[in-house]
N, C-alpha and C positions, 0 to 999 in steps of 0.2 A: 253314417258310414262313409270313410273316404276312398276314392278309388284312384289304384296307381294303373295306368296304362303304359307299357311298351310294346316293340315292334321289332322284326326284325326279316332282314331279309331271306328268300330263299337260296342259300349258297351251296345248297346241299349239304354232305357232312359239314357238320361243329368241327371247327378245329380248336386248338388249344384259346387263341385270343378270345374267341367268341364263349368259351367257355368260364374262362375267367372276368371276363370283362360285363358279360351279360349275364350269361345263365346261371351262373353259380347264385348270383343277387338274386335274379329272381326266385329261386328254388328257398331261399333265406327268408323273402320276402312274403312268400307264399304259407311259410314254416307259422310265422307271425300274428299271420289276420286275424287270430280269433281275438288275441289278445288286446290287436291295434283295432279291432270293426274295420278293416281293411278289408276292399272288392280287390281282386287282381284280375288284371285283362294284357292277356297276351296275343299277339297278332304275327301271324307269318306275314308278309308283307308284299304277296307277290306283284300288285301292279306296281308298285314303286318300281319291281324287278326288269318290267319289261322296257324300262327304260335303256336296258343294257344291251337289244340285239338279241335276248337267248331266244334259240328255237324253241319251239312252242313244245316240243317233246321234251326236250331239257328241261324247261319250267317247271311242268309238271311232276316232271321226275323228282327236283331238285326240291318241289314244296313237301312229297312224301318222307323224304329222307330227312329234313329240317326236321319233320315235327315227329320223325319216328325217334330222334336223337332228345329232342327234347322230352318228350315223355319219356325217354330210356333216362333222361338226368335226373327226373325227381320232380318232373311239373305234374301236377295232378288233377284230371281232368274235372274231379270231384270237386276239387277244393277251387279251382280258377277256372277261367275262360279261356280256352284257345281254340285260336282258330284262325282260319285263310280269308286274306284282308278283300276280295272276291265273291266271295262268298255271301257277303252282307254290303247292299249295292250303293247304301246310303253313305257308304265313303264316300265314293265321286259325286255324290248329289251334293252331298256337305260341302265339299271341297269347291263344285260350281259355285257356290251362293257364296263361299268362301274369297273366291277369286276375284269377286265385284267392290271389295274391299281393303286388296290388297293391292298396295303401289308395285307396278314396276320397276322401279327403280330401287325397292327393296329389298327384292328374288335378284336383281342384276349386282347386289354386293355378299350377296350369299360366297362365302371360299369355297363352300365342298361344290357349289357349281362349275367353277374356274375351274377347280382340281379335276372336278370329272370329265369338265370341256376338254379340257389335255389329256385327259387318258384313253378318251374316245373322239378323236380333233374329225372324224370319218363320221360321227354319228349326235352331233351336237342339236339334240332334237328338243321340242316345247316342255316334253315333259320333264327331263332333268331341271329345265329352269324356275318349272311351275313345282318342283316336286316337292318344298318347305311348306305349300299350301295345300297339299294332298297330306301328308304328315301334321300338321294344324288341323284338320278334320279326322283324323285318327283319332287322336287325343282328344279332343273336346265333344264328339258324337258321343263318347262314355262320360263326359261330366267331369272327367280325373282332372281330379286335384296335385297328383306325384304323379312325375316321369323322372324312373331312373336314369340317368345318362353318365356319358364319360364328357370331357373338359370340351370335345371337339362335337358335341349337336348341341350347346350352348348357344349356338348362335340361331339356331334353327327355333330354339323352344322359345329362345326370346321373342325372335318373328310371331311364333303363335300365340305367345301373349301380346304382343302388338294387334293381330288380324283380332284376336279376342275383345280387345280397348274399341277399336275402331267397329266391329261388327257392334258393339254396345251404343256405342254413338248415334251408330246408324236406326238401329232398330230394338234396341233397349238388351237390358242384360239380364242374359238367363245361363250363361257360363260360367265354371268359376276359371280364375287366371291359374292355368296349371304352374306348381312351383317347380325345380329340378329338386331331385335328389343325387347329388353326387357319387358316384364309384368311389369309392376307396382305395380301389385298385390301379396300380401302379401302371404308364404305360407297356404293354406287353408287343417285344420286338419280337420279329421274325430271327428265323437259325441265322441268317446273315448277320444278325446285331445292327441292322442299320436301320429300318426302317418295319414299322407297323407288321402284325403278322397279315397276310393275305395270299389268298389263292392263286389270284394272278401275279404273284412273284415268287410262287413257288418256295415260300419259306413257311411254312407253317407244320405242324403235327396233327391230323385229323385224330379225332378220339376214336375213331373202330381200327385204327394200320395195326397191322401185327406188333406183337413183340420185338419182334427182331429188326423192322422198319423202322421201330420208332428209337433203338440204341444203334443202328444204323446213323439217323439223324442228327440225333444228340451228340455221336462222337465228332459231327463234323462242324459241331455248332460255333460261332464263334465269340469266344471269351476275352478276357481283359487283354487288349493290346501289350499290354507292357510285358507280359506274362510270354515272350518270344520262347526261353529255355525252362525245361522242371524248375530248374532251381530260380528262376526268376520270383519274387515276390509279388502279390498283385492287389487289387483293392477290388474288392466285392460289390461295393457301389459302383461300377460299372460293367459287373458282367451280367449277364442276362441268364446266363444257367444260374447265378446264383438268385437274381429274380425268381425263376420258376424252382426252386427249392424252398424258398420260401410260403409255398404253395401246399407243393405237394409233401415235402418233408416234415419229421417232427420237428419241436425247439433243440434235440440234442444234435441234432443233424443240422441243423442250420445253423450252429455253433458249432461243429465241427469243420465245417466247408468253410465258414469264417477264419476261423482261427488257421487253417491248411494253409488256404490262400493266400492272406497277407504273411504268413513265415515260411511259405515255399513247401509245407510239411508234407502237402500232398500236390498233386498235377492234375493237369484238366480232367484230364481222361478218367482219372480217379473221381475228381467230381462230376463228371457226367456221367459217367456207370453207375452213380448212386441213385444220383436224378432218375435214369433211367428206371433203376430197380423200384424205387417209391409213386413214380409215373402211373408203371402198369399196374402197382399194385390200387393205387386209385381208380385206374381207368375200370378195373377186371367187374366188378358189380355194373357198371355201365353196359360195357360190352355185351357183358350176360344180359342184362334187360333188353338192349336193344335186338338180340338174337331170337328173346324170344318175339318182341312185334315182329319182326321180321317174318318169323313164322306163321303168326297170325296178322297179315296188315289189315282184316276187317276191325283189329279194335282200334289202331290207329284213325280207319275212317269212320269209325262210328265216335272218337272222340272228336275229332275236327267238326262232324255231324251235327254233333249233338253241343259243343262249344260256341257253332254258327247259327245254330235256333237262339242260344240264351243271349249273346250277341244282338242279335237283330232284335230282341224284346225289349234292348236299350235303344237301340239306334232308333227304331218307329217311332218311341215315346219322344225321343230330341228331336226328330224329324219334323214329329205333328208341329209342333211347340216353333220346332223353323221355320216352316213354311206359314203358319199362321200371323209369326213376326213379319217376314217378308212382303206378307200379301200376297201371298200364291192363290189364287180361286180353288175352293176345293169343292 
């Protein structure tokens, strides 16, 4: 049986990006195993999280609502593993043993560290540098063979089949070399059209905003540049609503916003009120499941619970088998 491992931060609400970029795949992936002998293991990710400054109250909060939204997407506690990366202590142990084999000068060309040094130039602390080697211990404490990723932790998964190579050398091999599995999915921009969705630039659609917040958003979204007047014609390969219709829309809808587009037949506004209407109408079964955990969050914490015992039944078994490579006196 192969196992795909992913991760993912506590940001609180899913917004649209994280929706289509991660969780819709995993929810696919999940759908699959019986057919594929496929483990799935999913990880909230929270001490990567604290790399970022959040109060300790935020954190907390921000891990409840991750996994209330995930489970309200179709992850099934039944069917995979989830759970908070915390929770089972053998991350950071893995990750130490991990560290004594990883060059410096490896983590020092990492880009999403640069990128993050700049975003936080006030909080440039060890663990954002060391934090490809904490994510290397993620992954390989469950054995996984798949990680889904997008184009941009390409260079992160490479690193951990590197530490993988090199832990081998060192003290013989009992990992397999995780492969990526690519997204398929398109990069997904923020309402701005310029750059990534994310929270801290305030472009993004969380999946619980109201109706009305969310065709609020959409109307102000921005569409193909050329497209200045109604009558102006436009090209659909560069607008981003027509992106996220392709989504959430049927084929006669996405053939229609096409066709408007490039002969001016319909205006933005006309194509984002569509968007919108097919939106919520996707979002509305979410909604509803997440209303009801919300109602009850003891089943939410007896899933993390009970996702974090079957978790640690992997990690102890990689653990032993660690530390006996290493030489640790037991």
């Amino acid at each position: 049986m192969q196992t795909v491992f992913s991760g993912i931060q506590p940001s609180g609400e899913l917004h649209l990006g994280n929706y289509l970029g991660a969780v819709r795949n995993w929810v696919a992936l999940q759908d699959l195993q019986e057919q594929d002998r496929t483990q799935c293991v999913f990880c909230i990710v929270d001490y990567h999280a604290i790399t970022q400054g959040l109060e300790p109250g935020e954190l907390s909060r921000r891990t409840v609502e991750m996994a209330t939204d995930l489970l309200a997407c179709g992850i099934d506690p039944a069917r995979s593993i989830l759970f908070v990366q915390s929770h089972v202590p053998e991350h950071t142990e893995l990750a130490w043993v991990l560290s004594a084999v990883t060059p410096m000068g490896d983590l020092g060309r990492m880009t999403q560290f640069k990128d993050k040094s700049d975003k936080q130039p006030e909080n440039i602390n060890v663990g954002l540098f060391s934090y490809p080697v904490l994510q290397a211990a993620d992954i390989i404490l469950y054995r996984a063979q798949v990680v889904p990723v997008g184009q941009d932790q390409l260079q992160h998964l490479e690193l951990a089949r590197e530490i993988v190579r090199r832990f081998h050398a060192r003290w013989g091999e009992i990992f397999p070399e995780p492969q990526a599995r690519l997204t398929s999915t398109p990069k997904i921009l923020g309402l701005d059209g310029n750059a990534k969705m994310s929270k801290s630039l305030g472009n993004t659609i969380t999946l619980g905003e109201p109706d009305e917040v969310i065709r609020r958003k959409l109307a102000t979204a921005a569409t193909d540049p050329a497209r200045v007047r109604r009558k102006d014609p436009g090209n659909p390969e560069l607008c981003n609503v027509n992106t996220l219709h392709t989504f959430f829309s049927d084929v006669d809808r996405v053939q229609w916003v096409r066709e408007g587009c490039t002969t001016a037949g319909i205006g933005c506004l006309e194509c984002k009120g569509a968007l919108a209407d097919n939106l919520i109408a996707h979002l509305a079964p979410i909604r509803a499941r997440k209303a009801e955990l919300e109602a009850r969050p003891a089943l939410v914490e007896e899933a993390l619970r009970e996702g974090a015992r079957r978790a640690r039944e992997l990690a102890r078994a990689t653990m032993l088998e660690v530390r006996a490579r290493v030489g640790l006196w037991s």
